[in-house]
C-alpha positions, 0 to 999 in steps of 0.5 A: 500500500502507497503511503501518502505523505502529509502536504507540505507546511508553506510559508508563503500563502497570499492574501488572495489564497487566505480569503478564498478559502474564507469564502469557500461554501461551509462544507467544502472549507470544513472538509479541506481543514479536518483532511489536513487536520488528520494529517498531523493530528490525532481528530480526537484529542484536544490538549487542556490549558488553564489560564491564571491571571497573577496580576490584574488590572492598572495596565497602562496600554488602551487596547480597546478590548480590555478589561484591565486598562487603567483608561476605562472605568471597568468592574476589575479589582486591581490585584498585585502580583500573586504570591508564589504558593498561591501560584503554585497551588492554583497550577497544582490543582490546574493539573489535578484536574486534568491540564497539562499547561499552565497559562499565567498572564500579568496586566503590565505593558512590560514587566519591571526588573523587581517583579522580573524577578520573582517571575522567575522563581515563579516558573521554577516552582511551577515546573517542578510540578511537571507541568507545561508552562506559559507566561504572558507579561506584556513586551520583552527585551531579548535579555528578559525573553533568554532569562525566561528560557533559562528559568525553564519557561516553555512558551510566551503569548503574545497575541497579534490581535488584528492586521497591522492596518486594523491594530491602530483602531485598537491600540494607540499606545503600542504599535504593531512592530512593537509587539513584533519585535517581542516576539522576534526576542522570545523566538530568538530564546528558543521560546516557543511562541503562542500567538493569534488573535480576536475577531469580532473587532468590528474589523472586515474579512481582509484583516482576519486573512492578514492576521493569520497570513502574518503568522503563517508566513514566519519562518517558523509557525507559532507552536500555538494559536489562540482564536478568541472571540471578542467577549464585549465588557462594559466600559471598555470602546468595544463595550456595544460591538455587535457580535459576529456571526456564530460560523466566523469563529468556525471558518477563522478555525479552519482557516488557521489550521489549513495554514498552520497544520502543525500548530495547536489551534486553541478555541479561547476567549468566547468559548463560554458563549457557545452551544456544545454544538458549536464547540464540536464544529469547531473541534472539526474544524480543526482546534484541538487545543482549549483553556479549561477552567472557570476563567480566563484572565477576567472573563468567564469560562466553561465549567469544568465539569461540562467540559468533561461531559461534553468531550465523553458525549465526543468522544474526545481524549484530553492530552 
């Protein structure tokens, strides 16, 4: 019997080639990315993340989504940076409850030398319990990425979020090649890199086939793409955003996994909002990788317990 070889990974699609498979019918776009899926995934398992928030809230940056910016008048309660037991008991039970990695995210634009520190030490305590590791910290030089890698990290996220034309409708105190060069730093630690981004920004289809042709034409793939859903917070720009339609999520799913075959797609922010039906369409389409857990970073998540329930009714394996 021939063996048949899995479709070469490219990294130099075009903007033209993104949008049509955006504009294929349903099925047909469905078929192509769960075929490429199996290709060089298992079709059912979904690996489980959980997502920590160890510092909320008085971030300086006007990203027009989020709740923790010191610009907008938002419920968040302002938390220093967590203890480090407190850390590691939260990872502890992460893991008890059946995730391999463990997300911790921090509300600063970039973190300062004395917090620095004591992230550091938080990532050795962590790893000790033998647990995938992920940090989100806001922008990094090269040194801090290197310091990060040797204290054992194994990813950095560091969403994209939009299209480079879009992001400045989002973002003004930032800007695109900033978050850019953070990420040519953690690469260059040897960091694996977490990156995707948020639809439902008011943004059109070209800047979501430009977002995810950013990340697929880097030299190498980011291990791990979260697409998040914009979940709308009071106070916030995008408070009164009118929400996309239920199957945008699944084609910017497909999408991503056709261009990217051998990274994780992680179905993220927004999972809360939808039917079980939905999160199996998506699972199709090709995400295999969630955060499981009640929250992520200050937005509800699903219930643990009805994840399990809804992966036994799939028959999904957690890796």
């Amino acid at each position: 019997m021939t063996q048949v070889s899995s479709p070469a990974v490219r990294y130099d699609w075009q903007i033209k080639e993104i949008i049509e498979l955006f504009e294929l019918p349903l099925n047909d776009l469905l078929f192509k990315a769960h075929s490429t899926h199996r290709d060089y995934f298992n079709p059912n398992q979904v690996q489980l993340s959980t997502l920590l928030n160890i510092k909320t809230g008085a971030c300086s940056e006007d990203c027009a989504y989020c709740s923790q910016s010191a610009r907008f008048d938002t419920d968040i309660e302002r938390q220093a940076l967590m203890q480090q037991e407190a850390i590691v008991a939260a990872a502890r039970k992460a893991k008890d409850n059946g995730a391999t990695r463990f997300c911790m995210g921090a509300a600063w634009r970039s973190p300062k030398q004395k917090d620095f520190e004591q992230i550091l030490k938080i990532i050795k305590a962590v790893k000790t319990l033998d647990l995938e590791t992920c940090m989100t910290l806001g922008m990094l030089t090269a040194e801090q990425a290197q310091q990060l890698k040797n204290a054992g990290l194994d990813y950095y996220n560091h969403n994209l979020d939009t299209s480079a034309e879009y992001y400045k409708q989002i973002v003004s105190t930032h800007t695109y090649q900033d978050r850019l060069d953070t990420l040519k730093n953690v690469r260059a630690a040897n960091l694996k890199v977490c990156c995707g981004g948020i639809i439902g920004l008011g943004e059109k289809l070209e800047d979501r086939a430009a977002l995810l042709q950013t990340l697929a034409n880097w030299p190498i793939h980011p291990e791990s793409v979260p697409i998040n859903q914009l979940v709308p917070v009071d106070g916030t720009p995008l408070a009164d955003t009118q929400k996309i339609d239920v199957f945008d999520m699944v084609r910017c799913i497909a999408v991503a996994r056709i261009l990217m075959p051998a990274s994780y797609v992680r179905l993220s922010a927004g999972r809360a909002e939808m039917s079980d039906e939905l999160q199996a369409l998506c699972f199709f389409a090709g995400a295999n990788s969630i955060f499981y857990g009640e929250k992520l970073l200050t937005t509800s998540n699903a219930d643990v317990e009805h994840d399990r329930q809804l992966f036994n009714r799939l028959g999904i394996e957690t890796v």
